[in-house]
N, C-alpha and C positions, 0 to 999 in steps of 0.2 A: 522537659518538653522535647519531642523528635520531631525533628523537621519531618515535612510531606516529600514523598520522592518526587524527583522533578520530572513530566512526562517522558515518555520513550520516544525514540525518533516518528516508529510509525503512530502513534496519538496526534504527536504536533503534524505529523500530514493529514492523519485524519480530520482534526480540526477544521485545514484550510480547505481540502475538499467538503465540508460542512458548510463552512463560508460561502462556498464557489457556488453550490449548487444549491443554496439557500435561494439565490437571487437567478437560478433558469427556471423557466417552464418545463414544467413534467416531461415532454419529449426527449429537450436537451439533459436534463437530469438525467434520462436515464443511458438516450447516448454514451454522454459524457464518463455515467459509471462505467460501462461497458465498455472503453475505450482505455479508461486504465487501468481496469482488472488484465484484458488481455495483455496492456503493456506492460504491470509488476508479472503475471506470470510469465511473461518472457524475458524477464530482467532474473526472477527466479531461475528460470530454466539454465538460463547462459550461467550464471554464478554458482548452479548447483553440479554441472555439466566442468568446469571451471575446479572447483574445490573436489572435486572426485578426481580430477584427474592431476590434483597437487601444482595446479597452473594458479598464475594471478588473475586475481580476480579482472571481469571488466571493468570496462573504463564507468565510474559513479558507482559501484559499490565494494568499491575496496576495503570499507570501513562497516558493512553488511555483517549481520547472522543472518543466520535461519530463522531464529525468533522473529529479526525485523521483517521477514519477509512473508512467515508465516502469518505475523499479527495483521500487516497490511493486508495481504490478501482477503483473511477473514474477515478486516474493519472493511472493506469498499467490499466484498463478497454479501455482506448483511446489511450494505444501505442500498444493494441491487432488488435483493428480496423486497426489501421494504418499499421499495417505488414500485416490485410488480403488483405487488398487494395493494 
């Protein structure tokens, strides 16, 4: 019997934002999504701007990949789609 792999960083976020905006009204949802796509893409930016240039990372993603930022993005990038629908 193999254990179940234990979710990835960005799952367990996506989760709580599932949580979070289970309980707003359709406007705030979609605010809300729209407020931290631009903030992970700017957390992306600075880290990716950062690791190219063999600097450390900034401050809250020193422990970051690409996958974790990638996966984020796409997970809050397709509950944006799905509130314009």
């Amino acid at each position: 019997m193999s254990a179940s792999p234990s979710p990835t960083r960005a799952a367990r976020y996506l989760a709580r934002v599932d949580a979070h905006i289970a309980c707003l009204p359709a406007d705030a949802r979609r605010a809300f999504l729209r407020s931290q796509l631009a903030a992970w893409e700017r957390k992306y930016g600075a880290w990716l701007a950062a690791t190219e240039r063999g600097l450390p990372p900034p401050a809250g993603t020193a422990n970051a990949t690409a996958w974790d930022f990638c996966e984020t993005l796409d997970g809050l990038a397709l509950r944006q789609r799905r509130e314009a629908a």
